[in-house]
C-alpha positions as CSV (number, residue, x, y, z in Angstrom):
1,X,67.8,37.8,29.4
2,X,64.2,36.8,30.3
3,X,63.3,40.0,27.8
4,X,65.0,38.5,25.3
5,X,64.0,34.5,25.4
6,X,60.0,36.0,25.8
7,X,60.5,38.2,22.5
8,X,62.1,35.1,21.1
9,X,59.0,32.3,22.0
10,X,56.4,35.4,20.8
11,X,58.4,36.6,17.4
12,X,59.9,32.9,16.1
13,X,56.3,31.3,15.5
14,X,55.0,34.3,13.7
15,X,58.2,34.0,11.2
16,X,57.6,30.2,10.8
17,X,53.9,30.9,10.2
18,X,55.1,33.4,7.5
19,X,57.6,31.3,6.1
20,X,55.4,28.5,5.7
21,X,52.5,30.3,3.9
22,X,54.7,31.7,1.3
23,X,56.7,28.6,0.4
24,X,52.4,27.0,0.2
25,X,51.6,30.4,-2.4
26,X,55.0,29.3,-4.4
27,X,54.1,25.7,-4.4
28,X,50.5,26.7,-5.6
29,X,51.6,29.2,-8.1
30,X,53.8,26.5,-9.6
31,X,51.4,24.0,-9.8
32,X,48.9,25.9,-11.4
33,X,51.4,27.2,-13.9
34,X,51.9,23.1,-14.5
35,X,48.5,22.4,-14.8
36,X,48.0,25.8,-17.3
37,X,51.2,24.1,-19.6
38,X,49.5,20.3,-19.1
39,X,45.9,21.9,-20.7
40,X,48.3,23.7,-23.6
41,X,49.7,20.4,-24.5
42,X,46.5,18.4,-24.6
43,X,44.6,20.7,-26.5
44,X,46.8,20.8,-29.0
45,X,47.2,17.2,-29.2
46,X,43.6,17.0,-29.7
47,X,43.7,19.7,-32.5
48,X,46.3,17.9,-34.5
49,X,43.7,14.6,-33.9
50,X,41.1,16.5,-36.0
51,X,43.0,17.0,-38.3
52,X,44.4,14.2,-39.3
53,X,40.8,13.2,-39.0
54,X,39.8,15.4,-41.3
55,X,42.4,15.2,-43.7
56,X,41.7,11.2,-44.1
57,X,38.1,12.0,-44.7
58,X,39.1,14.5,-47.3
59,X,41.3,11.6,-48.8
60,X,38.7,9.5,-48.9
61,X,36.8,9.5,-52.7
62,X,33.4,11.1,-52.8
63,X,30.8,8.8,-54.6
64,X,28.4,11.0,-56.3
65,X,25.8,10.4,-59.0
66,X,24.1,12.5,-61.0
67,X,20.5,12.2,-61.2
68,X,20.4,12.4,-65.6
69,X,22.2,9.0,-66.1
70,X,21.7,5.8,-65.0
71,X,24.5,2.9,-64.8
72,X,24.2,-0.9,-65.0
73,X,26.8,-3.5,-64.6
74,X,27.2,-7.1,-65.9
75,X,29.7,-9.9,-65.2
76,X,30.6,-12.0,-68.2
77,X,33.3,-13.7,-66.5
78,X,32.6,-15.3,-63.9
79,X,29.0,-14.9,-64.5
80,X,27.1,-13.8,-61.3
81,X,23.5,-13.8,-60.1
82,X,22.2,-11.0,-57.9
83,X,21.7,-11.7,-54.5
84,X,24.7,-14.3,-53.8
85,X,28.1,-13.4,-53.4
86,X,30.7,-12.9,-55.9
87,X,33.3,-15.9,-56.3
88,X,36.9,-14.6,-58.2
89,X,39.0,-17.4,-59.1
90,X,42.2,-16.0,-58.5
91,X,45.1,-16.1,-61.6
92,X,41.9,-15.7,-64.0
93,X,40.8,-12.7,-65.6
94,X,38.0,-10.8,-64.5
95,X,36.4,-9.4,-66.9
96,X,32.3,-7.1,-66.6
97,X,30.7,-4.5,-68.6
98,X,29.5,-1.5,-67.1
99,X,26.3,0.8,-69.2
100,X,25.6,3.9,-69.2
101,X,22.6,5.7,-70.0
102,X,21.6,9.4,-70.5
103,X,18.1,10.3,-69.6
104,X,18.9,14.2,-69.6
105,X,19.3,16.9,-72.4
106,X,23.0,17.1,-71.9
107,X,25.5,15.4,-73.3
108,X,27.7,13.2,-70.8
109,X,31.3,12.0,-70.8
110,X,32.3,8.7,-69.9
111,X,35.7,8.9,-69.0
112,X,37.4,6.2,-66.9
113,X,36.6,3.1,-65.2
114,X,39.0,2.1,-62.2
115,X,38.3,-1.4,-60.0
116,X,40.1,-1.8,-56.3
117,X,40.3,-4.4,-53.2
118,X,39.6,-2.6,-50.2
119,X,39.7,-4.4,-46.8
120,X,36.5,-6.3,-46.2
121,X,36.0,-4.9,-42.5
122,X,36.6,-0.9,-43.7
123,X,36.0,-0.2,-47.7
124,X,38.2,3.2,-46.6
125,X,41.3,0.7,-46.9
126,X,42.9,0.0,-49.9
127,X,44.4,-3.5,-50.4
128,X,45.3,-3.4,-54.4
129,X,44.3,-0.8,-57.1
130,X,44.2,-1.9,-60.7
131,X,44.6,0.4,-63.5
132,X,42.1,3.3,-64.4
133,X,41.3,2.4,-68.0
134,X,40.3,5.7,-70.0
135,X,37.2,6.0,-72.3
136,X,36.3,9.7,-73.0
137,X,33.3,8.5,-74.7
138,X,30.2,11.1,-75.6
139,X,26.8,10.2,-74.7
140,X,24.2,12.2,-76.5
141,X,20.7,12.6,-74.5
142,X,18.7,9.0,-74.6
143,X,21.7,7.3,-76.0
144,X,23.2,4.4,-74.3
145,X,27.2,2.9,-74.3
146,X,29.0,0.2,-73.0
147,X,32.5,0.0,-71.9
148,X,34.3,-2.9,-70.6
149,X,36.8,-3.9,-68.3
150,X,38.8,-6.9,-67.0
151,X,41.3,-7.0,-64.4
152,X,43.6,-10.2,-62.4
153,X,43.3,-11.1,-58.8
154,X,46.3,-12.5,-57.5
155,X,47.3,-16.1,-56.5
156,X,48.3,-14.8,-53.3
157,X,44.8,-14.0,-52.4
158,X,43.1,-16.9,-52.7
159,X,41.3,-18.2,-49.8
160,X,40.3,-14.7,-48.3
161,X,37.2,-12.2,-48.8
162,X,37.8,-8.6,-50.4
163,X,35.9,-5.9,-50.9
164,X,35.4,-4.8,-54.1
165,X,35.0,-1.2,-55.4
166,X,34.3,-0.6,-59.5
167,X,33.9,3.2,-60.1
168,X,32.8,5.1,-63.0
169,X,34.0,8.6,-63.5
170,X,32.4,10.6,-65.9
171,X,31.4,14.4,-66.0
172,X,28.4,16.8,-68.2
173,X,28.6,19.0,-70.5
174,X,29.0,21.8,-68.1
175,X,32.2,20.0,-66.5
176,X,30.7,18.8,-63.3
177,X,33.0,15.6,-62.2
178,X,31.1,12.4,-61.2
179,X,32.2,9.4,-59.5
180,X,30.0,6.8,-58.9
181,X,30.3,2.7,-57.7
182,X,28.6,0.7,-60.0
183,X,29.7,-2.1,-57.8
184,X,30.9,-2.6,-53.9
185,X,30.0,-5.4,-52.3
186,X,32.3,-8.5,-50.1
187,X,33.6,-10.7,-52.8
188,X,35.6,-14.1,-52.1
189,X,38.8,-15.5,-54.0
190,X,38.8,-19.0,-54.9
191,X,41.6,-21.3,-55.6
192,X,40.7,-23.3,-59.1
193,X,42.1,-26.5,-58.7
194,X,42.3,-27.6,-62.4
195,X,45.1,-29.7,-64.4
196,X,47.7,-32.8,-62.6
197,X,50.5,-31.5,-60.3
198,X,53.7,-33.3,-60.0
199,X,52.7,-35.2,-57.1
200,X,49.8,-36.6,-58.3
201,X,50.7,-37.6,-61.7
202,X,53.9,-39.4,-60.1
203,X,51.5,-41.0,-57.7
204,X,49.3,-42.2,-61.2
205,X,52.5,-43.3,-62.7
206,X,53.2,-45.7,-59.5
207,X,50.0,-47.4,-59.2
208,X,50.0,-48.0,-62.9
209,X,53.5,-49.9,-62.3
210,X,52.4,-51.5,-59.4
211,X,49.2,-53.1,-61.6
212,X,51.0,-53.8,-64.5
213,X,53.3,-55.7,-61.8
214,X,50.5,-57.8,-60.2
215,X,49.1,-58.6,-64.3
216,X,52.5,-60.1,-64.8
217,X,53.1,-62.1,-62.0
218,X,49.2,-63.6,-62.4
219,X,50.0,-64.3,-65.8
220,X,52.8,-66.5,-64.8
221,X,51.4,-68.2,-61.9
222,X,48.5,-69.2,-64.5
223,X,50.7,-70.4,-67.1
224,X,52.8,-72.7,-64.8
225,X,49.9,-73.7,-62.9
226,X,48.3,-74.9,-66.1
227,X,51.3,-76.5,-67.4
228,X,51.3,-78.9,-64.3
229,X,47.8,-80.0,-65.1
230,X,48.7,-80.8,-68.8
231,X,51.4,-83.0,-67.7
232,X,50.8,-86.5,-69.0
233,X,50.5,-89.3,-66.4
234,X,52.9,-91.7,-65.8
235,X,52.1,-94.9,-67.4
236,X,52.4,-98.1,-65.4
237,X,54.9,-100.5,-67.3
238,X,52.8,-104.2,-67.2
239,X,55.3,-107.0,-68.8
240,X,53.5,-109.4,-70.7
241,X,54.6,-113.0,-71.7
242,X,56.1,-112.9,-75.2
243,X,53.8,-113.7,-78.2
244,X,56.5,-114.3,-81.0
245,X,57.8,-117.7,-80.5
246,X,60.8,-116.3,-83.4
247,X,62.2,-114.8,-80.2
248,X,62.5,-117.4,-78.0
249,X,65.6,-119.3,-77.6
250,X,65.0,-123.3,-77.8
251,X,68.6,-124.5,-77.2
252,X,68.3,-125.2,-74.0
253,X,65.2,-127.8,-75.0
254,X,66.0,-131.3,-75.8
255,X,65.8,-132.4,-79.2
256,X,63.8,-135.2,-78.5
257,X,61.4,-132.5,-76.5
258,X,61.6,-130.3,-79.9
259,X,60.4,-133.1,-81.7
260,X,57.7,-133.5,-80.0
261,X,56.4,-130.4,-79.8
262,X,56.8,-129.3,-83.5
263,X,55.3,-133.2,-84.5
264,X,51.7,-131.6,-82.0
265,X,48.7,-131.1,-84.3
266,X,49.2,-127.0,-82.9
267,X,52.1,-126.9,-85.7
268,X,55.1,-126.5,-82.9
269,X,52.9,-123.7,-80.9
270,X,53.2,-123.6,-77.4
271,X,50.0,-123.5,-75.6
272,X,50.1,-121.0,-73.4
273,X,47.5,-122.4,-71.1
274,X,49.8,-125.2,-70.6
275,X,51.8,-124.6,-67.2
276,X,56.3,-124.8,-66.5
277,X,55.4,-128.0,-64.0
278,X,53.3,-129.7,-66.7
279,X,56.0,-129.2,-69.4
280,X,58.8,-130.1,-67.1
281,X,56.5,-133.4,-66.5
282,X,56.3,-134.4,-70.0
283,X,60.2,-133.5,-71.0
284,X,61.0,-135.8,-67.5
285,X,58.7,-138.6,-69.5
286,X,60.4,-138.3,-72.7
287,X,64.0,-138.7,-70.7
288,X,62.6,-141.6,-69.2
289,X,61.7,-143.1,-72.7
């Protein structure tokens, strides 16, 4: 029994010892396989991330020029001068001419001219493209042309900067294709604020009512203003003694009194200096008589 427990305590440690190592190989052996499928996976992300990087730069438009011709560009509307920035008034037309001229001893082909917003921060964006306009015009050696071209920035952009791409396309005699910008450079859309809106003319309409208004209401504060200073004054009514001695009544005098009076050297006239006590004295005499 002693046998046995010492061949236990010697043998079960060696077994755990053995155990354990092989479960640490499998654990290893996994985790490299893990690591080996990780690496796979990442390098093929990476490969797909060229190429999509390559296949945008293949997208992207080759300028090229060929050393035999020489282009020249002009804006007639707006007009611009070189070495400020471009201002587009946006819902006008834009309209430039672009020259060509062959220096070479082959002939050259002009054959479309194509105009596009990119995005001001990367020109490799496209915003809008406007419509390739075709040519196919033959330029003999030391001959010049001019083509031109307009196009309409919209409403909707006004307010914002754009980059602006104008290519020429045009190829030699021997069929080599050329592309070159004749113009890309930051260009800014302006809002033209031209002509009344609704607002505004209403808000014209109101001010004219509201002077017309005030003219009327001076007009008649003047005109009964002035009428109260061109009223006549009132005139004071003065009685006066009566002149006419036709109109006084003499019934109420004595005869003897009338007598008198119209016998006076005055011819019957009342003086009028003479006083009521001095002719009530002499008609109290004459009563007395």
């Amino acid at each position: 029994m002693k046998k046995l427990l010492i061949f236990a305590l010697l043998v079960l440690p060696a077994v755990l010892l053995t155990v354990d190592s092989g479960s640490r190989l499998m654990a290893h052996a996994t985790e490299d396989e893990l690591d080996e499928e990780l690496d796979v996976e990442v390098e093929s992300d990476d490969a797909s991330v060229t190429q999509t990087d390559e296949a945008e730069t293949d997208d992207e438009p080759e300028t090229t020029k060929s050393p035999d011709a020489d282009t020249f560009l002009l804006f007639t509307r707006p007009l611009h001068s070189s070495g400020s920035q471009l201002e587009l008034p946006a819902g006008y037309p834009v309209e430039f001419l672009v020259g060509f001229a062959n220096k070479g001893s082959d002939d050259f082909i002009v054959e479309t001219v194509e105009a596009s917003f990119r995005y001001p921060m990367d020109f490799n964006y496209y915003i809008q493209n406007f419509s390739a306009i075709p040519y196919n015009r033959e330029i003999k050696p030391g001959h010049e042309a001019t083509v031109s071209y307009s196009f309409l920035p919209s409403e909707s952009f006004a307010g914002r900067p754009f980059g602006l791409n104008i290519a020429l396309n045009y190829r030699d005699a021997s069929g080599n294709q050329f592309s070159e910008a004749v113009f890309n450079e930051t260009v800014s859309i302006t809002e033209v604020d031209e002509g009344l809106d609704g607002e505004t003319f209403f808000l014209y309409v109101f001010l004219a009512a509201v002077v017309v208004l005030l003219l009327v209401l001076g007009q008649q504060f003047l005109g009964s203003y002035g009428k109260r200073k061109r009223s006549p004054a009132v005139r004071k009514t003065v009685e006066t003694g009566t002149t006419n001695t036709k109109d006084v009544d003499y019934d109420w005098i004595p005869a003897e009194t009338l007598k008198k009076i119209q016998n006076s050297p005055k011819g019957g006239k009342v003086s009028p200096k003479q006083s009521p006590r001095q002719r009530k004295a002499k008609r109290a005499a004459g009563s007395d008589e």
